[in-house]
KOLPA-458209 format. One record per atom (N, C-alpha, C): x, y, z; atom name; residue number from 1; residue in three letters. Coordinates in steps of 0.02 Angstrom, whole numbers, m for minus. Example, Ala and Ser with C-alpha at 12.3 -4.5 7.8 and 13.67 -1.06 7.14 Angstrom:
2
{{660,m284,390},N,1,ala}
{{615,m225,390},CA,1,ala}
{{660,m165,390},C,1,ala}
{{642,m112,354},N,2,ser}
{{684,m53,357},CA,2,ser}
{{645,2,394},C,2,ser}
This chain:
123
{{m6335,3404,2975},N,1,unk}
{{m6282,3448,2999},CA,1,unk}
{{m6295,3519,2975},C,1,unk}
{{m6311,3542,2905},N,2,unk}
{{m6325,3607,2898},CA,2,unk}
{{m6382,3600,2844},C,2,unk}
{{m6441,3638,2878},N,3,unk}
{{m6490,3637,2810},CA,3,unk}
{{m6501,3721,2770},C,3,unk}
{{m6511,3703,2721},N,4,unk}
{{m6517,3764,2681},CA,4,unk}
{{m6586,3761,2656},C,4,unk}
{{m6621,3841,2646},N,5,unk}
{{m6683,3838,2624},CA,5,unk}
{{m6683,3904,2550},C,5,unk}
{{m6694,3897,2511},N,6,unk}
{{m6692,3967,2469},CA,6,unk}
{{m6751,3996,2461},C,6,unk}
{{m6754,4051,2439},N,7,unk}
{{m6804,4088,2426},CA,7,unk}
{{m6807,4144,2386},C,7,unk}
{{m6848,4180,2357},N,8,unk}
{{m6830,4242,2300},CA,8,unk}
{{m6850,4220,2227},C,8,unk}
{{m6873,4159,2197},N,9,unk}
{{m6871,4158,2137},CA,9,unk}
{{m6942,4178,2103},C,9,unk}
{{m6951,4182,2029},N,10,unk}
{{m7032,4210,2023},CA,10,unk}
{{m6996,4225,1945},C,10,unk}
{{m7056,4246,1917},N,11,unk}
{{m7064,4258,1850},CA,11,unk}
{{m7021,4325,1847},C,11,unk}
{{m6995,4351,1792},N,12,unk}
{{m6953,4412,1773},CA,12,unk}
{{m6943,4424,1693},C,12,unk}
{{m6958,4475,1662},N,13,unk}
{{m6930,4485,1578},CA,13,unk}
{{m6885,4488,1606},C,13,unk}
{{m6863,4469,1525},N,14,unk}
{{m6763,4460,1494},CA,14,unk}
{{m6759,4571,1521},C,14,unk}
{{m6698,4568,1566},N,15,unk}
{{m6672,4632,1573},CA,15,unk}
{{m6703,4657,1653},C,15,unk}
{{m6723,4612,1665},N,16,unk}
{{m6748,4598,1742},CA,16,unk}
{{m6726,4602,1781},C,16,unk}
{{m6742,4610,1869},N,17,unk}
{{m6676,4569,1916},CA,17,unk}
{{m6717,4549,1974},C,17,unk}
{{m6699,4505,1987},N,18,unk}
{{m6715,4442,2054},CA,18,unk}
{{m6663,4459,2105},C,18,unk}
{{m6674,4456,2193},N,19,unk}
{{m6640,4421,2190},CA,19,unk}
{{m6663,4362,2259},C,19,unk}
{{m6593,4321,2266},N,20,unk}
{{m6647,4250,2279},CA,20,unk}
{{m6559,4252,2348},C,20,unk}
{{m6616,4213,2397},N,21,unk}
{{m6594,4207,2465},CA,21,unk}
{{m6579,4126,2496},C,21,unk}
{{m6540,4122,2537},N,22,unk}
{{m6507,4057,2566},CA,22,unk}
{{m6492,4056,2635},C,22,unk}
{{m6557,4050,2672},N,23,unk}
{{m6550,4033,2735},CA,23,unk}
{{m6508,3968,2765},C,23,unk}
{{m6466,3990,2797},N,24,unk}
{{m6441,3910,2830},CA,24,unk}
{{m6429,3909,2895},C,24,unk}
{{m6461,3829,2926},N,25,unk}
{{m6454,3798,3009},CA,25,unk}
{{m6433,3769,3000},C,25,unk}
{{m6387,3746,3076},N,26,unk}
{{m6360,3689,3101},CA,26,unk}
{{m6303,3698,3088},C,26,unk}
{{m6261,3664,3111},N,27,unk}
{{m6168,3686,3124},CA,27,unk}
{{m6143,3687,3061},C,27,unk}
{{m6130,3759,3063},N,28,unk}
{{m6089,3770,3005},CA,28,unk}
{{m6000,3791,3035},C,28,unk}
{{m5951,3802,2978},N,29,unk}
{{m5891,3828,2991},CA,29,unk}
{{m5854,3891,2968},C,29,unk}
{{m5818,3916,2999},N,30,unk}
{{m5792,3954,2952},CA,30,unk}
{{m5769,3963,2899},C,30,unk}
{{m5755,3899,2848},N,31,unk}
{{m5717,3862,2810},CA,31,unk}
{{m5744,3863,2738},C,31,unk}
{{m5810,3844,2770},N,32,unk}
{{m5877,3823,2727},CA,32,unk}
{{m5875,3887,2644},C,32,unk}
{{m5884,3859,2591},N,33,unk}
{{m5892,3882,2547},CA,33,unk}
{{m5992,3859,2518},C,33,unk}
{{m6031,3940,2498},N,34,unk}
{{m6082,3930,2506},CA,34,unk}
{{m6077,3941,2413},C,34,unk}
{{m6108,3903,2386},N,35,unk}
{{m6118,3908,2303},CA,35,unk}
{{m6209,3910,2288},C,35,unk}
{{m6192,3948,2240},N,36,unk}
{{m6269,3930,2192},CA,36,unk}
{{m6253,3906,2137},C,36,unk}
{{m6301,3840,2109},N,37,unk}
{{m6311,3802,2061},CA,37,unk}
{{m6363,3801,2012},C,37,unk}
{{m6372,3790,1950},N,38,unk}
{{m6438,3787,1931},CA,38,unk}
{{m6456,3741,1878},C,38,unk}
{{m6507,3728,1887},N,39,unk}
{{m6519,3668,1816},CA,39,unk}
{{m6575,3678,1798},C,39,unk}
{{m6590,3675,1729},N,40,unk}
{{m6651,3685,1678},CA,40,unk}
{{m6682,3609,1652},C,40,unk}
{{m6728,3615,1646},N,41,unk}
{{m6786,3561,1651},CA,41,unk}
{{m6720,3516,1582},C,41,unk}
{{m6702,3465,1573},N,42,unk}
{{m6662,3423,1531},CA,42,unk}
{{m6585,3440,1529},C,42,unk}
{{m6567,3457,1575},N,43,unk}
{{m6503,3491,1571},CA,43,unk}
{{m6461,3468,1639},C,43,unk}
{{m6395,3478,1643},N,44,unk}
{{m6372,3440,1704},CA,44,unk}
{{m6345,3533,1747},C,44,unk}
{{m6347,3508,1799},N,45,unk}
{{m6339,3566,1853},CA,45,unk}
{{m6267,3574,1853},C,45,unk}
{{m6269,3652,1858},N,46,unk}
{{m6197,3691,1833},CA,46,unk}
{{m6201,3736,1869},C,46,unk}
{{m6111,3756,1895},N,47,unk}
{{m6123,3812,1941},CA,47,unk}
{{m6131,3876,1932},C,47,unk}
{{m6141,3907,1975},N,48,unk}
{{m6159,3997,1957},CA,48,unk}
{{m6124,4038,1986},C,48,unk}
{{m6128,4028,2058},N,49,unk}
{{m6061,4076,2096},CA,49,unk}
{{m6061,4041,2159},C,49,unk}
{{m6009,4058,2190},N,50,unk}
{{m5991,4034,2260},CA,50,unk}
{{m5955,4081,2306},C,50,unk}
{{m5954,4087,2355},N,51,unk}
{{m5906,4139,2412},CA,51,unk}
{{m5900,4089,2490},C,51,unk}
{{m5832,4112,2493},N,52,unk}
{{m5804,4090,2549},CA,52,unk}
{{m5841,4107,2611},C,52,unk}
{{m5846,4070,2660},N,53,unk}
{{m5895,4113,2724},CA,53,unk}
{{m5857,4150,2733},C,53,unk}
{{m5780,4144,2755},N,54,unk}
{{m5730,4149,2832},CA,54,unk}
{{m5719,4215,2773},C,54,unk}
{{m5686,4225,2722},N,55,unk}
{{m5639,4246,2648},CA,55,unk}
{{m5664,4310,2624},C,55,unk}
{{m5731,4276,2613},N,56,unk}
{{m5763,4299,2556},CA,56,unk}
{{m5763,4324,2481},C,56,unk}
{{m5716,4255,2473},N,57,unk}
{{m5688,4253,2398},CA,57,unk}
{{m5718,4225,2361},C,57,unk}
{{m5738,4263,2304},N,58,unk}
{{m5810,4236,2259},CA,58,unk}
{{m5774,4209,2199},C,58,unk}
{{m5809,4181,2155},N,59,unk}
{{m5828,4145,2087},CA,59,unk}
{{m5861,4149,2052},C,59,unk}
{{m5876,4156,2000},N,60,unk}
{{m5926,4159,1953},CA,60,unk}
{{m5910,4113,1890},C,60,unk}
{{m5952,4100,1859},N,61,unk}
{{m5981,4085,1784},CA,61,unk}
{{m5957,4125,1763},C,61,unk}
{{m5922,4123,1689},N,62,unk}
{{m5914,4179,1644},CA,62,unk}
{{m5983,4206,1602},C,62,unk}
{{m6038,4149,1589},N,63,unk}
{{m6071,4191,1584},CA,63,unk}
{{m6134,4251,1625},C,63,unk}
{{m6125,4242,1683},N,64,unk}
{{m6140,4289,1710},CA,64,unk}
{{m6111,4343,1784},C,64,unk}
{{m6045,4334,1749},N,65,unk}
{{m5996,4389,1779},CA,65,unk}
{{m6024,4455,1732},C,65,unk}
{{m6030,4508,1800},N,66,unk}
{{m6050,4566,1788},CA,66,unk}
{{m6113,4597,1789},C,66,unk}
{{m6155,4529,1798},N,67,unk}
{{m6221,4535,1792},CA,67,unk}
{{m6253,4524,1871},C,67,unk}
{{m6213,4454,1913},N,68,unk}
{{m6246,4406,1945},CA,68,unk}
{{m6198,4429,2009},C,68,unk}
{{m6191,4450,2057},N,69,unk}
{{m6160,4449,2126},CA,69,unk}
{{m6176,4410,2188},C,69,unk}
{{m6151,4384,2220},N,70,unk}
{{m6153,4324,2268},CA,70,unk}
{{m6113,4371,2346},C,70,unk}
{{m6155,4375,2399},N,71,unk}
{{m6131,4397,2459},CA,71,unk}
{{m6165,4357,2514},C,71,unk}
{{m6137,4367,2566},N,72,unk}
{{m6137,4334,2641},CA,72,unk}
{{m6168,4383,2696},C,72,unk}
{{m6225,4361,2732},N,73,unk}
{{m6246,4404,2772},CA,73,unk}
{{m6207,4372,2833},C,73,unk}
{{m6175,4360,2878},N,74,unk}
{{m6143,4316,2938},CA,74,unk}
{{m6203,4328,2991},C,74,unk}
{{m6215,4368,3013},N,75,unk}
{{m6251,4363,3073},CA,75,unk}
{{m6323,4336,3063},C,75,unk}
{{m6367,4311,2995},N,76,unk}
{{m6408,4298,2975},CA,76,unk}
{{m6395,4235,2940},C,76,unk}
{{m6332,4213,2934},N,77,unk}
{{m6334,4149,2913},CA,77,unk}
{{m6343,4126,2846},C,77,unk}
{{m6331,4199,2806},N,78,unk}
{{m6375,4213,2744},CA,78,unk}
{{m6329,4205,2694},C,78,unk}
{{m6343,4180,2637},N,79,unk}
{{m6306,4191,2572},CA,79,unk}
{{m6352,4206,2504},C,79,unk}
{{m6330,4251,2482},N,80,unk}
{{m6381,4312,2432},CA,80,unk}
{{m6342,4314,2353},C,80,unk}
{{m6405,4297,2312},N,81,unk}
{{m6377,4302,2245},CA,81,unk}
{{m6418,4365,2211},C,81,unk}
{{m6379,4411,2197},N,82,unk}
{{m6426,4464,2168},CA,82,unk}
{{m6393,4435,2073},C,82,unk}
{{m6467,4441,2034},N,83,unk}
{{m6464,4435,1979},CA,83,unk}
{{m6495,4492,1952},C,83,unk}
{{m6435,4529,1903},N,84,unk}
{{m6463,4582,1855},CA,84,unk}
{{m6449,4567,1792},C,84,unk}
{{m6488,4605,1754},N,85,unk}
{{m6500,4613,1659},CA,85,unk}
{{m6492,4534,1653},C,85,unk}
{{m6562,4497,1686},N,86,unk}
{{m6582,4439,1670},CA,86,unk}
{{m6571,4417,1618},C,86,unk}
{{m6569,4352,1582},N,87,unk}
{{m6575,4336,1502},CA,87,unk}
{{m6643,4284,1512},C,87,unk}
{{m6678,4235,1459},N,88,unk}
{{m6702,4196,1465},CA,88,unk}
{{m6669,4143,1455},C,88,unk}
{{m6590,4123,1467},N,89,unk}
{{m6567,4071,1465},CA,89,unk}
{{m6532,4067,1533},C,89,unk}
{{m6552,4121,1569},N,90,unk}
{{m6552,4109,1667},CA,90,unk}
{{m6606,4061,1686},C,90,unk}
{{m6655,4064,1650},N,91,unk}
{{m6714,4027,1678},CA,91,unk}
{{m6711,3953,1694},C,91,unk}
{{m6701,3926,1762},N,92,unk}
{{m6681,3872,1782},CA,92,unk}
{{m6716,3857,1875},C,92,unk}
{{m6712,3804,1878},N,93,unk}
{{m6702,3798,1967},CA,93,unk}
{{m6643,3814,1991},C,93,unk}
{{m6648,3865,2034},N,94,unk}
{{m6570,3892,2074},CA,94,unk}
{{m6557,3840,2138},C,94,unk}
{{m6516,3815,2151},N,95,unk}
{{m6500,3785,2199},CA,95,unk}
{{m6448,3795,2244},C,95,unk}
{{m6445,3809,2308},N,96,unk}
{{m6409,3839,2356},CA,96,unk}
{{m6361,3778,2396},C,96,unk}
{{m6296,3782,2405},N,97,unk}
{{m6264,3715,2419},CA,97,unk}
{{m6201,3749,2459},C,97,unk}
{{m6176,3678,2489},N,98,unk}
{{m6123,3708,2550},CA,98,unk}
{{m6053,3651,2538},C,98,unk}
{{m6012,3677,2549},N,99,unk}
{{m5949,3629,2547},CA,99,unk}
{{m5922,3641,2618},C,99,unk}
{{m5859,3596,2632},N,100,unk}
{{m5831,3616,2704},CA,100,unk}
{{m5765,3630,2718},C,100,unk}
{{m5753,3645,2652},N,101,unk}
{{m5680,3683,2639},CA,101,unk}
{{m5710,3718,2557},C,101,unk}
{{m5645,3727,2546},N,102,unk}
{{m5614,3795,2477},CA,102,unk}
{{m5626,3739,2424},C,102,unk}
{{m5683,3713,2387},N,103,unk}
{{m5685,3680,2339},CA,103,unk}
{{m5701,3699,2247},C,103,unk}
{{m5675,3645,2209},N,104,unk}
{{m5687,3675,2136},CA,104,unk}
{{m5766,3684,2124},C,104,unk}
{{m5777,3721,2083},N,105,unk}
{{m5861,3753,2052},CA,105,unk}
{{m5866,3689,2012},C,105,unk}
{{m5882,3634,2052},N,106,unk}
{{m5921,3579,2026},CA,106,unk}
{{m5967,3548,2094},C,106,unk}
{{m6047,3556,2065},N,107,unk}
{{m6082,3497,2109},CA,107,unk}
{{m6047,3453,2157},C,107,unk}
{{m6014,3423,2121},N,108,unk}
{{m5982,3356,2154},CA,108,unk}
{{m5950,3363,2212},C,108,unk}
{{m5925,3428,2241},N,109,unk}
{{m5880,3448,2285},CA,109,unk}
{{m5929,3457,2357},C,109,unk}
{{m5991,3461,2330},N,110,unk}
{{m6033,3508,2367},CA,110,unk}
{{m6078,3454,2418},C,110,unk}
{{m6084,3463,2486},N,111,unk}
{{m6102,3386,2533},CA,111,unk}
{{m6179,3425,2541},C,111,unk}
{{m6199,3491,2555},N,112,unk}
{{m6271,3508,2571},CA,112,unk}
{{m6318,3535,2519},C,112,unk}
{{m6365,3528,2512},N,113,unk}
{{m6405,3591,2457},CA,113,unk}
{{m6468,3605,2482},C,113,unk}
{{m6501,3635,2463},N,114,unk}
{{m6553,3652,2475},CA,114,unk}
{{m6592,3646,2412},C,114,unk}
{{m6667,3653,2455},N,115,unk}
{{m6718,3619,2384},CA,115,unk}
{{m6734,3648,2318},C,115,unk}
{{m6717,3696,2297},N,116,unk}
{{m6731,3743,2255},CA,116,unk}
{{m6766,3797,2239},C,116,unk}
{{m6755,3842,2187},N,117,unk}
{{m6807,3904,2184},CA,117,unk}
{{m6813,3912,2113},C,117,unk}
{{m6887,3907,2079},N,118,unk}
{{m6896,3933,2014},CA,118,unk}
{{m6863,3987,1996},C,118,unk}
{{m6828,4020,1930},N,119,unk}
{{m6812,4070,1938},CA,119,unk}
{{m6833,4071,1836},C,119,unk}
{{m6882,4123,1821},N,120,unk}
{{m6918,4114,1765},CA,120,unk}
{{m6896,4161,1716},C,120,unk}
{{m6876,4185,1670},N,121,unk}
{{m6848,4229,1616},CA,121,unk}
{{m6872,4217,1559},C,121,unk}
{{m6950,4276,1559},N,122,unk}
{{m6975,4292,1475},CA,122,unk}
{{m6924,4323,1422},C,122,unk}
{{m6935,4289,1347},N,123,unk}
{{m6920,4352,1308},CA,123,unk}
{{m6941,4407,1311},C,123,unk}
């Protein structure tokens, strides 16, 4: 029903900025809430930010409010995570995911994802 593909991730020093992209096909809604997730090699996947398609009412992590912004391209289908003043405890697989309503910043809520993107943070 909707696939997602990401893209943008790569090596970066701590104070860095990435940022990393979320193409998506196939029937989507207005409804749809698009999130980024991420998980580090032994660690369980936690959310990062999310925005409403229709809304565009965002979310964040507290720890990277102020740093990390999450926007919607509509006519491109696009959902964009710009990451600034990197840390090395960003360094994780980012994962791009879709819900089909207004859901809580947990995985669990989330029915699509996409495959992931390295996203690397030297000291």
């Amino acid at each position: 029903q909707v696939q997602l593909v990401e893209s943008g991730g790569g090596l970066v020093q701590a104070g860095g900025s990435l940022r990393l992209s979320c193409a998506a096909s196939g029937r989507t809604f207005s409804r749809y809430t698009l999130g980024w997730f991420r998980q580090d090699s032994g660690k369980e996947r936690e959310f990062v930010a999310s925005v409403t398609w229709s809304g565009g009412s965002t979310s964040y992590r507290d720890s990277v409010k102020g740093r990390f912004t999450i926007s919607r391209d509509n006519s491109k289908t696009t959902v964009y995570l710009q990451m600034n003043s990197l840390k090395p405890e960003d360094t994780a697989v980012y994962y791009c995911a879709a819900a089909p309503n207004v859901v809580p910043p947990v995985a669990a809520a989330y029915d699509y994802w996409g495959q992931g993107t390295q996203v690397t943070v030297s000291s």
